[in-house]
C-alpha positions in Angstrom: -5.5 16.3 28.9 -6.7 13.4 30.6 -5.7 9.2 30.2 -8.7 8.5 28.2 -8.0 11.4 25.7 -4.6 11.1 25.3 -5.1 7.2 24.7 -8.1 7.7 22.3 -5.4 10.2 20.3 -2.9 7.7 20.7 -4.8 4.7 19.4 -5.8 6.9 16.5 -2.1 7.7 15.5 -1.8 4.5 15.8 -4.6 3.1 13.5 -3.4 6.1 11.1 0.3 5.2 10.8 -0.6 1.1 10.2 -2.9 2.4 7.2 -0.8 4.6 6.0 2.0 2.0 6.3 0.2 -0.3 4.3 -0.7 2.1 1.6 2.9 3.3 1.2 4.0 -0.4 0.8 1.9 -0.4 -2.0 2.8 2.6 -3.5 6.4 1.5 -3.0 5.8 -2.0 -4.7 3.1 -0.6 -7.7 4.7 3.2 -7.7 0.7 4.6 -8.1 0.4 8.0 -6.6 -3.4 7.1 -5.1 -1.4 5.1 -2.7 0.4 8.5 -1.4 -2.9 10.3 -1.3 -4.7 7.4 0.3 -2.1 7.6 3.3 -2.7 11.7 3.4 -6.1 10.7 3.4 -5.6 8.3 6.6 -4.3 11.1 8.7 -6.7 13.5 7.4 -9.8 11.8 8.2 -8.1 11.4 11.8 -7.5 15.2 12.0 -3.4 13.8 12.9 -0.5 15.6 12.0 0.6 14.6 8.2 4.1 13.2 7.8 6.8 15.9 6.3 7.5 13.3 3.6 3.6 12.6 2.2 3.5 16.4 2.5 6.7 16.9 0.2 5.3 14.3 -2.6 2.0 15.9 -2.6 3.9 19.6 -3.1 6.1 18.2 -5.9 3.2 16.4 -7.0 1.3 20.4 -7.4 4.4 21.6 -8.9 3.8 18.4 -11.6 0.8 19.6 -12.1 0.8 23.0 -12.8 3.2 22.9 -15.2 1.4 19.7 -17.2 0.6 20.6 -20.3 -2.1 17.4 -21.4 -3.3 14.2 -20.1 -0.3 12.2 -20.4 1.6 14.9 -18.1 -1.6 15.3 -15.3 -1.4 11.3 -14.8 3.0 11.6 -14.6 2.2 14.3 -12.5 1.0 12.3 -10.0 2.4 9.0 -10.5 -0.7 7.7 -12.5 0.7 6.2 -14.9 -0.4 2.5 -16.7 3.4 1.1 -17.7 3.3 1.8 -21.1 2.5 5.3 -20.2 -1.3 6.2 -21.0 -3.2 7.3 -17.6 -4.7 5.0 -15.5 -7.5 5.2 -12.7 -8.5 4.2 -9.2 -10.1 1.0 -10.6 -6.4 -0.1 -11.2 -5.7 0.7 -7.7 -8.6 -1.4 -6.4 -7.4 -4.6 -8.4 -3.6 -4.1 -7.1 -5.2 -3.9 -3.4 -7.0 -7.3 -4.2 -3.6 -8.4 -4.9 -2.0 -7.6 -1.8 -4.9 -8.7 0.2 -4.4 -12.2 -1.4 -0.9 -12.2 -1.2 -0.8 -11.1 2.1 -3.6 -13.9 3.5 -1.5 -16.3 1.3 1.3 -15.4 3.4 -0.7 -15.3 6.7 -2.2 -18.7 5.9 1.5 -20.2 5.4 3.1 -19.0 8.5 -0.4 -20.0 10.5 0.4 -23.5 8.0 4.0 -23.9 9.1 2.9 -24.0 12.8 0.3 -26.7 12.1 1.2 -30.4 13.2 1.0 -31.7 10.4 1.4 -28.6 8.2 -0.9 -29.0 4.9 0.7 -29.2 1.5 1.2 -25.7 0.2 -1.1 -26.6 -3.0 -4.4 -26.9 0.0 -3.1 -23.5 2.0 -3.3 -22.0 -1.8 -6.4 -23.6 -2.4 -8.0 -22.4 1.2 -7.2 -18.9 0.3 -8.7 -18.9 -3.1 -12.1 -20.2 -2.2 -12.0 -17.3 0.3 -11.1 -14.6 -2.8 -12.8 -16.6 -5.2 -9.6 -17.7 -7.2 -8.2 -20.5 -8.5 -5.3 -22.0 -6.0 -2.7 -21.4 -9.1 -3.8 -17.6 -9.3 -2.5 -16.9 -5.7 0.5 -19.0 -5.9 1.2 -16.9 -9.0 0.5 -13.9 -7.3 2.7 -14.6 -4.3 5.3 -15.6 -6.8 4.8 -12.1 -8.6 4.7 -10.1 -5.8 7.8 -11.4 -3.8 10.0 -10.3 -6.4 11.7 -6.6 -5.9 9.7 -4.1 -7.9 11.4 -3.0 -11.4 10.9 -0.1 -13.2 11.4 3.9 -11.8 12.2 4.2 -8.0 9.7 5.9 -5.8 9.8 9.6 -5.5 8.8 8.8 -1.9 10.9 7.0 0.7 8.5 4.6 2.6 11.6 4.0 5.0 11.6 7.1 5.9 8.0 7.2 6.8 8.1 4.4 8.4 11.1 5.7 10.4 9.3 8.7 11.0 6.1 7.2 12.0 8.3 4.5 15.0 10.2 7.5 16.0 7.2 9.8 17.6 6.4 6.7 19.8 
């Protein structure tokens, strides 16, 4: 194989394992199954290896399945489930991504902030990332608030550390 290939297939496992990452942070901190099947889907569409441990969640997630006997059991089956247990879709899945993007430019913006001479008051970096998503400076302080607390609730049937371990090991 030559340099060029075996740098294109490197910079695609690459760009694979960072999606992926990021989806299974989400999964870990929202416990939606999408999440898992949006990370198969990043290696997929790559034509990459899958990870053992996506693999294993989407094998117990069949085994869910089959033996789901109604609607309430399909959406359990693969971790679709709204908190007071009634099914829920991908349109939940796009809101909780709109989350993390704000949290995470909120967080960008501080760090970018805290290197500033003089940094800005907090309130302005809040306020300079909601114009950008379109809400209100409280919103994404509230959010940031929300979403640096430990996730409660059932543990994830999938071990992003391992993933992640798996994914700096083949390097």
């Amino acid at each position: 194989m030559s340099d060029d290939a075996d740098l294109f297939r490197d910079l695609r496992q690459w760009a694979a394992d960072c999606n992926a990452e990021r989806h299974l942070a989400l999964y870990k901190k929202t416990r939606n199954g999408l999440c898992v099947l949006r990370a198969y889907q990043e290696y997929r569409r790559l034509q990459l290896p899958v990870p053992e441990v996506i693999l294993q969640w989407i094998d117990g997630a069949a085994e869910r399945l089959l033996a789901a006997k109604g609607q309430p059991e399909i959406a359990a089956a693969v971790e679709m489930t709204a908190k007071r247990g009634g099914p829920q879709g991908a349109s939940v899945l796009i809101g909780q991504e709109r989350q993390r993007d704000i949290v995470e430019a909120f967080r960008d913006a501080r760090i970018a902030n805290d290197r500033a001479t003089p940094p800005r008051p907090i309130k302005e970096v809040a306020e300079r990332v909601g114009r950008r998503f379109d809400v209100s400076a409280n919103h994404v302080q509230v959010l940031a608030a929300q979403w640096g607390k430990a996730s409660k609730g059932k543990p994830a049937s999938i071990d992003i550390q391992s993933v992640i371990n798996g994914i700096y090991r083949k390097n």
